[in-house]
DRENZANU-228795 format. One record per residue (C-alpha): x, y, z; chain; residue number from 0. Coordinates in steps of 0.05 Angstrom, whole numbers. Layout:
N
((X, Y, Z), "A", NUM)
...
This chain:
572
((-1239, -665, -1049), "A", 0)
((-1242, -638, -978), "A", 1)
((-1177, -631, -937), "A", 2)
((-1169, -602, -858), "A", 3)
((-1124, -545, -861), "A", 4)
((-1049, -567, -849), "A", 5)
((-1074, -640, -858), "A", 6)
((-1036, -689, -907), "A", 7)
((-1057, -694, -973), "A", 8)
((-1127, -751, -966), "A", 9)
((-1119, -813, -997), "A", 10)
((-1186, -800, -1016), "A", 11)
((-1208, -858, -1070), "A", 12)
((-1182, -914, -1100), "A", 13)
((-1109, -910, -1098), "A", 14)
((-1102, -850, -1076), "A", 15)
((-1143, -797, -1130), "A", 16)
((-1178, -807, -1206), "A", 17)
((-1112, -815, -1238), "A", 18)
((-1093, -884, -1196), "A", 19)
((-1027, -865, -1196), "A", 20)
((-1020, -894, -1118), "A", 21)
((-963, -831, -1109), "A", 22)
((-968, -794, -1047), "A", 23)
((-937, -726, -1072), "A", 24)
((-929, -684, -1005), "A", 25)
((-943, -694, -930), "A", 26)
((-901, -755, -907), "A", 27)
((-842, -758, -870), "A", 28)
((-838, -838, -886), "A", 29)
((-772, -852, -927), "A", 30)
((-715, -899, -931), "A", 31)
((-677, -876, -877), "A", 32)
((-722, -877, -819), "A", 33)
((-778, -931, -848), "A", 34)
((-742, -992, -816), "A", 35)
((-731, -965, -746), "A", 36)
((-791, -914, -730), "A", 37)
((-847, -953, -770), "A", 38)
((-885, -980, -718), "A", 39)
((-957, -1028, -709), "A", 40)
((-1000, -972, -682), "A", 41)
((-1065, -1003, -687), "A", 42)
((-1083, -1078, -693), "A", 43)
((-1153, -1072, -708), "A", 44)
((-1203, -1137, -712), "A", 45)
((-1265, -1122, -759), "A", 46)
((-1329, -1171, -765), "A", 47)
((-1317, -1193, -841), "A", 48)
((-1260, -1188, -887), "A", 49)
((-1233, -1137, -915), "A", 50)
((-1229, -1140, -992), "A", 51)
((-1207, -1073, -1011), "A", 52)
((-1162, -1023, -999), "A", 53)
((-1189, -971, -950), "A", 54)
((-1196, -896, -962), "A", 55)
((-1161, -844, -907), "A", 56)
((-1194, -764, -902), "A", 57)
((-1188, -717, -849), "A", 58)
((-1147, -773, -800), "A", 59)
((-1210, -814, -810), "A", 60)
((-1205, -887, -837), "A", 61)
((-1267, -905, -882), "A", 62)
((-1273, -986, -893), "A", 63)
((-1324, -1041, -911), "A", 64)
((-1323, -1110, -903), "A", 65)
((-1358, -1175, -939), "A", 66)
((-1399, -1220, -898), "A", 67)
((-1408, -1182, -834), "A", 68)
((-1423, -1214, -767), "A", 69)
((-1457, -1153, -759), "A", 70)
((-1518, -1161, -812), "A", 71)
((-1567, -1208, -807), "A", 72)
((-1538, -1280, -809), "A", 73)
((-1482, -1253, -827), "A", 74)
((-1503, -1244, -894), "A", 75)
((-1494, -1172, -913), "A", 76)
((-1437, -1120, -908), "A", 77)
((-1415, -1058, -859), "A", 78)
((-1377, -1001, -861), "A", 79)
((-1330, -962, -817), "A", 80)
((-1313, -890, -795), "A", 81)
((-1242, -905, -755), "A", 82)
((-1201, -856, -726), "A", 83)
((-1127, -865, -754), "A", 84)
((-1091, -832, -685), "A", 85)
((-1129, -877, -628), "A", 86)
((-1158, -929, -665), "A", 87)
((-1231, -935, -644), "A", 88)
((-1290, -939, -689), "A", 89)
((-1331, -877, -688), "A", 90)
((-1381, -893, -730), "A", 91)
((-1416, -959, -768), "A", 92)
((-1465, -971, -829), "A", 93)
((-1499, -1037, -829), "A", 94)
((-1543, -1067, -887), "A", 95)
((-1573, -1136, -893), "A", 96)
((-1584, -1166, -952), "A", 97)
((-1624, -1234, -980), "A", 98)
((-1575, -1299, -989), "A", 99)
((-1604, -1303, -1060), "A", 100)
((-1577, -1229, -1074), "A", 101)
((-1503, -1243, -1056), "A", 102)
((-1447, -1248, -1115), "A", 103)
((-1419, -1296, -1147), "A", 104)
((-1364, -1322, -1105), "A", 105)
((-1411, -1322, -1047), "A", 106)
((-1392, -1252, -1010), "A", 107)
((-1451, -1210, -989), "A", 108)
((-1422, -1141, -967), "A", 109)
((-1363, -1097, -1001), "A", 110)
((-1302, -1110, -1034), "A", 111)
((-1287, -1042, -1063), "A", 112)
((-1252, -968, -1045), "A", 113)
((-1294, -923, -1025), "A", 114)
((-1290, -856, -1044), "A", 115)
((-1295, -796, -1000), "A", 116)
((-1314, -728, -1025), "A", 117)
((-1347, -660, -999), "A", 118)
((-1371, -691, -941), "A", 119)
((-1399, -759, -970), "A", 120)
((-1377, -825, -969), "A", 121)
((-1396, -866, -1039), "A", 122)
((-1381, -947, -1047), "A", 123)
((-1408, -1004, -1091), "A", 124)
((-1430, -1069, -1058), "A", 125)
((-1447, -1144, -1088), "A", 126)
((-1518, -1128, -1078), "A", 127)
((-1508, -1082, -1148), "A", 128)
((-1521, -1019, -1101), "A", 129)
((-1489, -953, -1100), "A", 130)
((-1497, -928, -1028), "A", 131)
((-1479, -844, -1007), "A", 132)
((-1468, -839, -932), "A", 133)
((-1457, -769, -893), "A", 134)
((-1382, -777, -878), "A", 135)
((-1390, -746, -810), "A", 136)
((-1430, -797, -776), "A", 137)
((-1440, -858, -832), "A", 138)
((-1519, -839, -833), "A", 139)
((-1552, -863, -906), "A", 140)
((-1559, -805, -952), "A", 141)
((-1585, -841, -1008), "A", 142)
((-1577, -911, -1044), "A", 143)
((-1595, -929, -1113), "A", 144)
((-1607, -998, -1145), "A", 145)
((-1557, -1014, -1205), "A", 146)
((-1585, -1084, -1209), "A", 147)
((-1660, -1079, -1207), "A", 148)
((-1698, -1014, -1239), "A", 149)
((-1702, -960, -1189), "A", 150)
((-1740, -909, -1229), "A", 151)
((-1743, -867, -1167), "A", 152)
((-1672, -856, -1195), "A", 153)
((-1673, -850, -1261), "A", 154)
((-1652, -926, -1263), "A", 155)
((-1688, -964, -1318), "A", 156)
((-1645, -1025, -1323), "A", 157)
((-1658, -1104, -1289), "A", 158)
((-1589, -1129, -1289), "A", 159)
((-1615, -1202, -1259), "A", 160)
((-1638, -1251, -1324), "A", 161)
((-1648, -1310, -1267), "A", 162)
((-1633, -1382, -1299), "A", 163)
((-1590, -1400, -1242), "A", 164)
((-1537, -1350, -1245), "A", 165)
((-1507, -1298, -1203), "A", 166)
((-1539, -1228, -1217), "A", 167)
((-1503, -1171, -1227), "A", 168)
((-1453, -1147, -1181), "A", 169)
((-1416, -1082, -1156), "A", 170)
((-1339, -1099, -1161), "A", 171)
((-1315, -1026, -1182), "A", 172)
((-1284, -974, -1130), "A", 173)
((-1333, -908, -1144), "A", 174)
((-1295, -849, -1184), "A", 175)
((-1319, -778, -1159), "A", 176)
((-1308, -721, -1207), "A", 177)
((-1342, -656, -1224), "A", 178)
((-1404, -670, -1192), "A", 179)
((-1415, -743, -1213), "A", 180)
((-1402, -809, -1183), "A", 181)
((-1373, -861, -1238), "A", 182)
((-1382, -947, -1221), "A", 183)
((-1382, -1007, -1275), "A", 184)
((-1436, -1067, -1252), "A", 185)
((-1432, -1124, -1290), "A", 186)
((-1416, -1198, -1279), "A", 187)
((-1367, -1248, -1317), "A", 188)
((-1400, -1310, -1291), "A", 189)
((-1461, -1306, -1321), "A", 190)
((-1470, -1311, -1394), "A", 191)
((-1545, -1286, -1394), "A", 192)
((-1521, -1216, -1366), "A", 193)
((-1499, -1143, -1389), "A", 194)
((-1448, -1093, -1366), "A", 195)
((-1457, -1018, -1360), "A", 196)
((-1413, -960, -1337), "A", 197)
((-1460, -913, -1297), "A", 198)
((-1451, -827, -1291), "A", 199)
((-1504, -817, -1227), "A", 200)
((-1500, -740, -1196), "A", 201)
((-1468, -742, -1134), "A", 202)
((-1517, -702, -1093), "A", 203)
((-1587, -743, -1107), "A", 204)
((-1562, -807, -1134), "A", 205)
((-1599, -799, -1199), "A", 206)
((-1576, -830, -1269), "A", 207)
((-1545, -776, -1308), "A", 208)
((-1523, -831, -1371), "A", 209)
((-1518, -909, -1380), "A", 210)
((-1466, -928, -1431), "A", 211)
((-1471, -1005, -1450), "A", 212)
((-1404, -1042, -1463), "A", 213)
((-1445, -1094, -1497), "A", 214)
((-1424, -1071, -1566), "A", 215)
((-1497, -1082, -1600), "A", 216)
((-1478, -1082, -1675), "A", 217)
((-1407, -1093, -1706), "A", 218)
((-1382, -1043, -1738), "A", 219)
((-1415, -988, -1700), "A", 220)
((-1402, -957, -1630), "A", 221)
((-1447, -961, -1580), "A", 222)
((-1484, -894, -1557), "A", 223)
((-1499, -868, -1482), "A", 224)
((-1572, -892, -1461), "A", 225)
((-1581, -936, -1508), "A", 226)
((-1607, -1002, -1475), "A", 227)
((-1616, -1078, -1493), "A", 228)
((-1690, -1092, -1491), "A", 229)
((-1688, -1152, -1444), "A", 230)
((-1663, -1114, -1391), "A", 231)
((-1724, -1063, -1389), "A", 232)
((-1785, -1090, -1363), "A", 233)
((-1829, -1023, -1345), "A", 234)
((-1828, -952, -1364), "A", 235)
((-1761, -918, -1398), "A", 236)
((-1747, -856, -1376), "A", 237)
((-1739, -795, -1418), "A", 238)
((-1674, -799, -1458), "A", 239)
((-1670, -869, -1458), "A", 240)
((-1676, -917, -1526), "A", 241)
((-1677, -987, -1536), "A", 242)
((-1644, -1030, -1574), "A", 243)
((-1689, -1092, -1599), "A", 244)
((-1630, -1144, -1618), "A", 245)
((-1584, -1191, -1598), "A", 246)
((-1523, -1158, -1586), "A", 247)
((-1447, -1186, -1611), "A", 248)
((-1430, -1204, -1552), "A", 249)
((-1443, -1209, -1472), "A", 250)
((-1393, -1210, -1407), "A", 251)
((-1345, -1145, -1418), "A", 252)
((-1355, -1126, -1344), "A", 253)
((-1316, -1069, -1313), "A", 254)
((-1287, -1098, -1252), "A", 255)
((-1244, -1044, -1242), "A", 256)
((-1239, -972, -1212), "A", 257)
((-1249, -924, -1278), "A", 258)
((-1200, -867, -1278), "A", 259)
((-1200, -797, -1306), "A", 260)
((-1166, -746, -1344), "A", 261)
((-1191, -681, -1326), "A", 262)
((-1157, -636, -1390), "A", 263)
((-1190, -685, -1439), "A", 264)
((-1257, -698, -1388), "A", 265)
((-1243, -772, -1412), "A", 266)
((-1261, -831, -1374), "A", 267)
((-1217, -897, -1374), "A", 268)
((-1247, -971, -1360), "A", 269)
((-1209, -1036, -1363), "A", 270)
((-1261, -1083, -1386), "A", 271)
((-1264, -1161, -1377), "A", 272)
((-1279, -1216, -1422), "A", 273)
((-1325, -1239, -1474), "A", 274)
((-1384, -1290, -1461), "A", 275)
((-1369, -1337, -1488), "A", 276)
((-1301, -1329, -1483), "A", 277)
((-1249, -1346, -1537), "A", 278)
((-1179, -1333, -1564), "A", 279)
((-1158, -1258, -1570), "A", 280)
((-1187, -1218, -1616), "A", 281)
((-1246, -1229, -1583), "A", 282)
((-1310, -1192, -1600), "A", 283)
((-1332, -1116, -1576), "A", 284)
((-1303, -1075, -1523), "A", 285)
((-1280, -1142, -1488), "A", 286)
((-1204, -1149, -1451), "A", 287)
((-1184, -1079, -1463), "A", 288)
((-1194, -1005, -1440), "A", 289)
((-1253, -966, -1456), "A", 290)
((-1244, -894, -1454), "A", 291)
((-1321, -844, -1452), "A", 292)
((-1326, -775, -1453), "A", 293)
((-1337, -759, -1369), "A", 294)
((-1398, -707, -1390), "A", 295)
((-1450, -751, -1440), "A", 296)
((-1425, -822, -1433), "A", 297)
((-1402, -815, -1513), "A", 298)
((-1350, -869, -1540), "A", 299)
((-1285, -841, -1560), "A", 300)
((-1234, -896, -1560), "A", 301)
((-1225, -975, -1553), "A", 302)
((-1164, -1009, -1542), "A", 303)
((-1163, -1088, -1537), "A", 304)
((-1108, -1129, -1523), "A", 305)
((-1068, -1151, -1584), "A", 306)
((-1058, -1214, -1599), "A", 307)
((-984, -1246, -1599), "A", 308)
((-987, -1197, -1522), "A", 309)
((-1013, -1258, -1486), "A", 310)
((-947, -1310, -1449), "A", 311)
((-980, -1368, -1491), "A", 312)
((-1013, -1379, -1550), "A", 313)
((-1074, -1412, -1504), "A", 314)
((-1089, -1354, -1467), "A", 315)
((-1163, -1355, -1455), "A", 316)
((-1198, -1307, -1399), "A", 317)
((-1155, -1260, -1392), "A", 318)
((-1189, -1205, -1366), "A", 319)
((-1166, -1132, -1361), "A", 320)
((-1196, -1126, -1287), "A", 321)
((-1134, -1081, -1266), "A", 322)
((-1154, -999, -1261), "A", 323)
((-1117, -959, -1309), "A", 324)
((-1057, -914, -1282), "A", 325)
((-1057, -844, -1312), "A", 326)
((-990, -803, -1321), "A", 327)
((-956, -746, -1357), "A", 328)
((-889, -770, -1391), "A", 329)
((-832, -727, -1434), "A", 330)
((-852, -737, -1505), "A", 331)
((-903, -706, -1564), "A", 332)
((-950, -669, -1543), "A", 333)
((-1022, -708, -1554), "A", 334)
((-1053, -646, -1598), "A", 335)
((-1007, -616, -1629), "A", 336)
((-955, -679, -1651), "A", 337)
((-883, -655, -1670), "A", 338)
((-892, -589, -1661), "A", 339)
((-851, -588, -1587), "A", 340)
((-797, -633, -1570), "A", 341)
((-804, -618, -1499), "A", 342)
((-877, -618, -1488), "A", 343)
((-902, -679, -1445), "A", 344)
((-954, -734, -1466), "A", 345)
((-1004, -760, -1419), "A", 346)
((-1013, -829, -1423), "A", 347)
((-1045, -889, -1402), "A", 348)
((-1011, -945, -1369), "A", 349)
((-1061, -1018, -1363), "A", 350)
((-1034, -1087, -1348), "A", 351)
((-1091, -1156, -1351), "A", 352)
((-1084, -1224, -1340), "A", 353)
((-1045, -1241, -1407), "A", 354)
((-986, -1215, -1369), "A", 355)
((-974, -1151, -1416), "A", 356)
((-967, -1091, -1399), "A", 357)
((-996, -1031, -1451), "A", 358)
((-973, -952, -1453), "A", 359)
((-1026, -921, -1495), "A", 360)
((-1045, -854, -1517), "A", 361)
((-1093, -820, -1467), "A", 362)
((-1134, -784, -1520), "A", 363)
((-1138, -835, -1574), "A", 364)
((-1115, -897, -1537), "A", 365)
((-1062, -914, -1586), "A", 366)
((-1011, -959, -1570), "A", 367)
((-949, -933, -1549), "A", 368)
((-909, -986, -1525), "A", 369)
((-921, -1059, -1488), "A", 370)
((-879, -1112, -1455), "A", 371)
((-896, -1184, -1421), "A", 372)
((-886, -1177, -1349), "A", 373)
((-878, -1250, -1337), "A", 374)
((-803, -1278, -1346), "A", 375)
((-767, -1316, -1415), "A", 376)
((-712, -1348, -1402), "A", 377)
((-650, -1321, -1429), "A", 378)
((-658, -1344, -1499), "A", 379)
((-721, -1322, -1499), "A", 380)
((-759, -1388, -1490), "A", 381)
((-817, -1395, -1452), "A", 382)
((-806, -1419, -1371), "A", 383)
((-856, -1484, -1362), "A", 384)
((-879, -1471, -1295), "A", 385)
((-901, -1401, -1315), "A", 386)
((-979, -1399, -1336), "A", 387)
((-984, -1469, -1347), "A", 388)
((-1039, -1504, -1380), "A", 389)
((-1066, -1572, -1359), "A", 390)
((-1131, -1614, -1390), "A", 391)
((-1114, -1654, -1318), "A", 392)
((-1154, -1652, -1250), "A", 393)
((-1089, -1660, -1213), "A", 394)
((-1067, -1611, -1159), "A", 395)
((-1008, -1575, -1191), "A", 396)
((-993, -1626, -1240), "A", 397)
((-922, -1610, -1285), "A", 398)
((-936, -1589, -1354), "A", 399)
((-887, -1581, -1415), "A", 400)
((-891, -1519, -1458), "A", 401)
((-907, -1563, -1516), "A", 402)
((-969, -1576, -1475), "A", 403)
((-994, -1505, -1440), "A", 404)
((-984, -1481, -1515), "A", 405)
((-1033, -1536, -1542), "A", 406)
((-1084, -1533, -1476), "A", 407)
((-1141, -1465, -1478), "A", 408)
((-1131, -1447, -1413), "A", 409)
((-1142, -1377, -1364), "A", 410)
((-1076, -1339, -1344), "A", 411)
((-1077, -1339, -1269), "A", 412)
((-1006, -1313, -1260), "A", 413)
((-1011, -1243, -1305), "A", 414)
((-1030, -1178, -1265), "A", 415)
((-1095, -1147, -1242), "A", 416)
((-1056, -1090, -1201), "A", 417)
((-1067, -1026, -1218), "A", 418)
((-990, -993, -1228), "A", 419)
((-962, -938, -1177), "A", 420)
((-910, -887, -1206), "A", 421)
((-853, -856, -1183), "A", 422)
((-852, -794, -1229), "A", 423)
((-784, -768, -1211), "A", 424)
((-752, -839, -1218), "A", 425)
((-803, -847, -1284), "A", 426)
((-818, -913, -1252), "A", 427)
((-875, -957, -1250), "A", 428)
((-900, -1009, -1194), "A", 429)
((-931, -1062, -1216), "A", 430)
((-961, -1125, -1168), "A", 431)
((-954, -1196, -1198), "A", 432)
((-1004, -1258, -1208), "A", 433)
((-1075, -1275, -1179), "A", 434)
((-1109, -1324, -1168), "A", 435)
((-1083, -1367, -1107), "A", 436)
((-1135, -1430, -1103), "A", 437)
((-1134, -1453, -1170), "A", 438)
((-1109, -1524, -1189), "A", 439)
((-1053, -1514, -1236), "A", 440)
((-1010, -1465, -1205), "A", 441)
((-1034, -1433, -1150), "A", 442)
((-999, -1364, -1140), "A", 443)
((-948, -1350, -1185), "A", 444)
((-879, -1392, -1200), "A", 445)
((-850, -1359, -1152), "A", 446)
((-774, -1380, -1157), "A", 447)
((-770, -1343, -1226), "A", 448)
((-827, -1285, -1224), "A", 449)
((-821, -1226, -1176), "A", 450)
((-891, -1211, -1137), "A", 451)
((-875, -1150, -1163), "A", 452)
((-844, -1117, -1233), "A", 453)
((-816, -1053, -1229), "A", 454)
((-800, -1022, -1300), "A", 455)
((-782, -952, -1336), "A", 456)
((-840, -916, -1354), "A", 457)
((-807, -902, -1420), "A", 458)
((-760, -961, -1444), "A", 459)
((-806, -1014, -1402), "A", 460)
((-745, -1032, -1377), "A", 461)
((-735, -1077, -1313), "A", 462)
((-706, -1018, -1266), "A", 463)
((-678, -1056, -1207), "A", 464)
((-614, -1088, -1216), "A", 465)
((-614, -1155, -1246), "A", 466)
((-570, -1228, -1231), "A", 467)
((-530, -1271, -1277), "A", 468)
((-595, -1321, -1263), "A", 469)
((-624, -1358, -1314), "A", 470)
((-678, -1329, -1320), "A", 471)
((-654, -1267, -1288), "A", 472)
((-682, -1239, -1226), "A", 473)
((-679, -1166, -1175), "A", 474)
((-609, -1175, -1151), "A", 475)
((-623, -1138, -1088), "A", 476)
((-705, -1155, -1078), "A", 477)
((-687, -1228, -1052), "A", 478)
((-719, -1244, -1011), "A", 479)
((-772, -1232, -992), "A", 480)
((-784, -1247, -1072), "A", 481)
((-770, -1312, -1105), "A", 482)
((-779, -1343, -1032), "A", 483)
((-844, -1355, -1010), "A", 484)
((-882, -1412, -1051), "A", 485)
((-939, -1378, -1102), "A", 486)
((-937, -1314, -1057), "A", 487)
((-969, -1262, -1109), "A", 488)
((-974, -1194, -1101), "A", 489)
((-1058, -1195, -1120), "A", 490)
((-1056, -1121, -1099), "A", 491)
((-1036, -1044, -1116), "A", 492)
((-970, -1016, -1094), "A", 493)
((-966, -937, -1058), "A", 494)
((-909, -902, -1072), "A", 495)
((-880, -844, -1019), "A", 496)
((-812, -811, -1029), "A", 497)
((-770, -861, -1044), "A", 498)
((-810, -920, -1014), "A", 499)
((-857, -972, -1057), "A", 500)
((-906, -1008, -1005), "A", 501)
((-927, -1070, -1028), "A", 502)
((-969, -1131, -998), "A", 503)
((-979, -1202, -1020), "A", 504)
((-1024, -1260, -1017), "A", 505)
((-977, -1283, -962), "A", 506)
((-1010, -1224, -919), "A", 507)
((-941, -1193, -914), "A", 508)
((-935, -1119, -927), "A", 509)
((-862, -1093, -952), "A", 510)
((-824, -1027, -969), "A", 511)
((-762, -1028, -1018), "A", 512)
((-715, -981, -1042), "A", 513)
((-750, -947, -1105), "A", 514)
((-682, -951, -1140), "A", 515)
((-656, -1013, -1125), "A", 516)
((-714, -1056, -1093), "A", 517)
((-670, -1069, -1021), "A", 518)
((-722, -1089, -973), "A", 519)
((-722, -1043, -916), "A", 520)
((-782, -1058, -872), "A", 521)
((-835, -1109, -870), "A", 522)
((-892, -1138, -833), "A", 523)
((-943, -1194, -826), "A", 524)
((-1018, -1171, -825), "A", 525)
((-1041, -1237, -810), "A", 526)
((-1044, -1311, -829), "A", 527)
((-1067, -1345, -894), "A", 528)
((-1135, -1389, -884), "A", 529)
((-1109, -1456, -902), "A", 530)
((-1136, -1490, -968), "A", 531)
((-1129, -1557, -1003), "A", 532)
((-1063, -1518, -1044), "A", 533)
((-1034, -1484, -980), "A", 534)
((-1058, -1423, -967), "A", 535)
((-1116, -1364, -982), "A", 536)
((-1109, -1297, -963), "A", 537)
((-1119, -1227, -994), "A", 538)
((-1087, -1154, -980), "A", 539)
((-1100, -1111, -1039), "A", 540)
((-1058, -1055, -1022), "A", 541)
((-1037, -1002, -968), "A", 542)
((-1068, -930, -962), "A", 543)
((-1013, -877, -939), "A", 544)
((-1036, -814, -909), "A", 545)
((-981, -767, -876), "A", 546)
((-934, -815, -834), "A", 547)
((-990, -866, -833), "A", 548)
((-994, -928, -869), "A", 549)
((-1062, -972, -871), "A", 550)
((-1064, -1040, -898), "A", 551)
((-1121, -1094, -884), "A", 552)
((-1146, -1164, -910), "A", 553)
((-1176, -1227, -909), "A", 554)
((-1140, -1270, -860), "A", 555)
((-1145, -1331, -819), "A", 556)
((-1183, -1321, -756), "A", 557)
((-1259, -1324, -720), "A", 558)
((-1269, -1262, -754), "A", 559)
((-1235, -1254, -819), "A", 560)
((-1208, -1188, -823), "A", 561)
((-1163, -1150, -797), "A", 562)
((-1137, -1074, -808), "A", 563)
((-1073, -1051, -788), "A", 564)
((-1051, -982, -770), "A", 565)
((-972, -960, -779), "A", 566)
((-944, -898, -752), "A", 567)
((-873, -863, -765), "A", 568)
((-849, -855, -686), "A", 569)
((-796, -809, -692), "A", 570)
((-747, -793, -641), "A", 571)
């Protein structure tokens, strides 16, 4: 990572570096006792698209893309931004136009991830399944490489695109740049004819260094690196390359998600989605779980899936694992040499999904450590009826017993797909809350008994905030702005700096509480929700903090769509 001399620490990838821990450890004057008074709107920044990410910040230089940009071609295509944090103004733009027929899924056409920025080059995935390198300096193309269609300029063998139509395969997963080599999942959930692959491409010529399927071919057996299903090869392999000739146990498995890294074990971590066709956990291969490779050769070295009885109801269908993993070093036995030290440290893995459960594993083996359901009981322990309800009904929001959710397959909408922040001094972790906001059911989450937010001991799993005498019980101190707003969801990844945790919400608010007791001490609206036929729509998937900065931007009402906005400590 390049940093200016006497510059703040870069919030340089997704959430912040390969670990995802979203900490800012140095640089930042932005606490608790000046936050609500000298936190000011220093830039209010319109874009041409919205903003589906979270953006990264190097040097005092913003770097953000945007989906469906009035700047391409019928608006149908993506751009990029170089933005300088202290004035505001746009210093530099990448613009790319792309067919209607090439766009994703859910209809966007540009960007929706972090890019990362890294010895002078700026890497990001878009929906078009491309990986594109731009010189950071003035946003000029370096080189782009096709993870959707065979580029065997690259080394790229693989057609991701089986027609029949479905979406193709898409770029959902925030690049990872470590020791030399640029790390991105491309998949797609919503077609059942695709496959998924984790890519290693060197950094410097886009070329494919190794493709690791997580399409498990054969039960039983683990998957090797460059080993790839015959129907998506339709011209010459490259050397190093196999094939496999059969049908393998299973489809879908995408990694949505940013992959993390461990750099003592060179391991790689991916949170991987769900199984085509989809079913009742245990489901088949390396679907709804974390997928850990070795960083240098692609080889397997651990699965973990989520367990079943982990889920808030026994109908829990879908539920993807399309949060990034959080990496962290806790007090504990040591992961080589077990018993030997009672004080060594353990570095772990921290991964919530859309069940609602939250999983502490092992980061060299990916055992389980420890889990807990993020979404509330009662006080007896029952289940809440307007959490993750289930309905065979067409009606908007319709009331549901638990009798009947528990009887009714169904997807999880109200779990997390945030990736956690920590607080290592406080041995805290930050976790968003729910997901999907236009869905029929329950749109958001229920808000008047689930926090937008969970904040729990890294160790016990513990809620850490104090709680009421509620039934079931709530943040004494974090109301409002939770429990307040109907289904607002906090869809996004907190930041964590000194004793701050930023977090923003479907509700396009942004908010900083107390890390020990969750009072709300500053807060601001980024824009307004589009409107829909269940209230609102709206997405801010986390701040970026870089010195006394704070950048947060999303997908608001407007001409436009976007906006970014720029905070600035103003001390006196």
């Amino acid at each position: 990572m390049t940093k200016a001399s006497n510059s703040p620490p870069n919030w340089w990838m997704y959430h912040g570096n390969p670990g995802h821990t979203g900490y800012v450890e140095c640089g930042s004057n932005i606490c608790s006792t000046n936050v609500r008074q000298s936190l000011k709107v220093l830039h209010n920044i319109q874009l041409p698209g919205p903003i589906l990410s979270v953006s990264a910040v190097v040097n005092r230089y913003i770097y953000v893309g945007i989906a469906n940009s009035h700047q391409a071609k019928g608006s149908i295509g993506g751009s990029f931004f170089k933005i300088n944090i202290q004035t505001g103004l746009i210093e530099g733009t990448f613009t790319w136009d792309i067919p209607l027929n090439e766009r994703d899924s859910h209809g966007f056409t540009g960007m929706g991830t972090t890019p990362a920025v890294c010895e002078g080059k700026v890497y990001f995935t878009a929906f078009n399944g491309k990986l594109y390198c731009l010189d950071a300096d003035n946003l000029k193309l370096c080189w782009v490489t096709d993870l959707r269609y065979a580029d065997l300029a690259h080394n790229q063998p693989v057609t991701n695109d089986m027609g029949k139509g479905y979406p193709p395969a898409a770029g959902w997963s925030s690049p990872l740049v470590v020791n030399g080599g640029v790390y991105v999942g491309i998949g797609e959930g919503e077609n059942p004819f695709l496959y998924s692959f984790v890519y290693c491409l060197d950094a410097q010529t886009g070329k494919v260094i190794w493709i690791f399927c997580t399409n498990q071919f054969e039960a039983g057996k683990n998957n090797q690196p460059n080993v790839l299903p015959a129907e998506t090869i339709q011209g010459p392999l490259p050397e190093g390359f196999r094939v496999f000739e059969g049908e393998p146990v299973v489809k879908g498995c995408s990694v949505w998600s940013s992959i993390a890294y461990e750099p003592k074990l060179n391991q790689l971590y991916c949170g991987t989605g769900n199984a085509v066709p989809d079913g009742l956990l245990p489901s088949p291969g390396y679907s709804n779980g974390l997928l850990s490779l070795d960083a240098s050769t692609g080889e397997f070295k651990a699965f973990f899936q989520v367990p079943v009885g982990s889920t808030y109801r026994p109908s829990d269908m879908d539920v993807d694992v399309g949060a990034s993993p959080t990496i962290f070093v806790k007090p504990g036995i040591n992961n080589d040499n077990p018993g030997t030290n009672p004080t060594a440290t353990r570095t772990v893995v921290g991964i919530g999904g859309k069940s609602g459960g939250y999983f502490i594993l092992d980061a060299k083996s990916l055992q389980l450590i420890g889990w807990r359901q993020l979404l509330p009981y009662y006080n007896d322990g029952s289940q809440i009826p307007t959490v993750d309800p289930h309905s065979g009904s067409d009606q908007l929001n319709p009331h549901v017993t638990n009798a009947e959710s528990n009887a009714t397959l169904g997807e999880n909408y109200s779990g997390t797909y945030s990736c956690a922040a920590i607080h290592p001094d406080e041995q805290l972790l930050f976790i968003g809350m729910g997901g999907a906001n236009y869905n029929f059911v329950a749109p958001g989450i229920d808000y008047t008994t689930t926090p937008f937010m969970r904040v729990i001991n890294w160790d016990t799993l513990a809620d850490a905030w104090p709680m009421d005498d509620h039934d079931p019980q709530r943040y004494l101190k974090a109301r409002p702005p939770m429990y307040t707003t109907a289904g607002e969801c906090g869809l996004s990844s907190p930041a964590v700096v000194n004793d701050l945790v930023f977090c923003s919400t479907s509700k396009l608010s942004i908010y900083a509480f107390d890390v020990k007791d969750g009072r709300l001490l500053w807060q601001d609206d980024i824009g307004e929700q589009t409107g829909g036929y269940n209230g609102g729509y709206g997405y801010c998937l986390g701040p970026a903090i870089w010195g006394n900065y704070v950048v947060a931007g999303g997908l608001v009402y407007g001409r436009e769509g976007g906006i970014l906005k720029v905070y600035a400590l103003q001390e006196t």
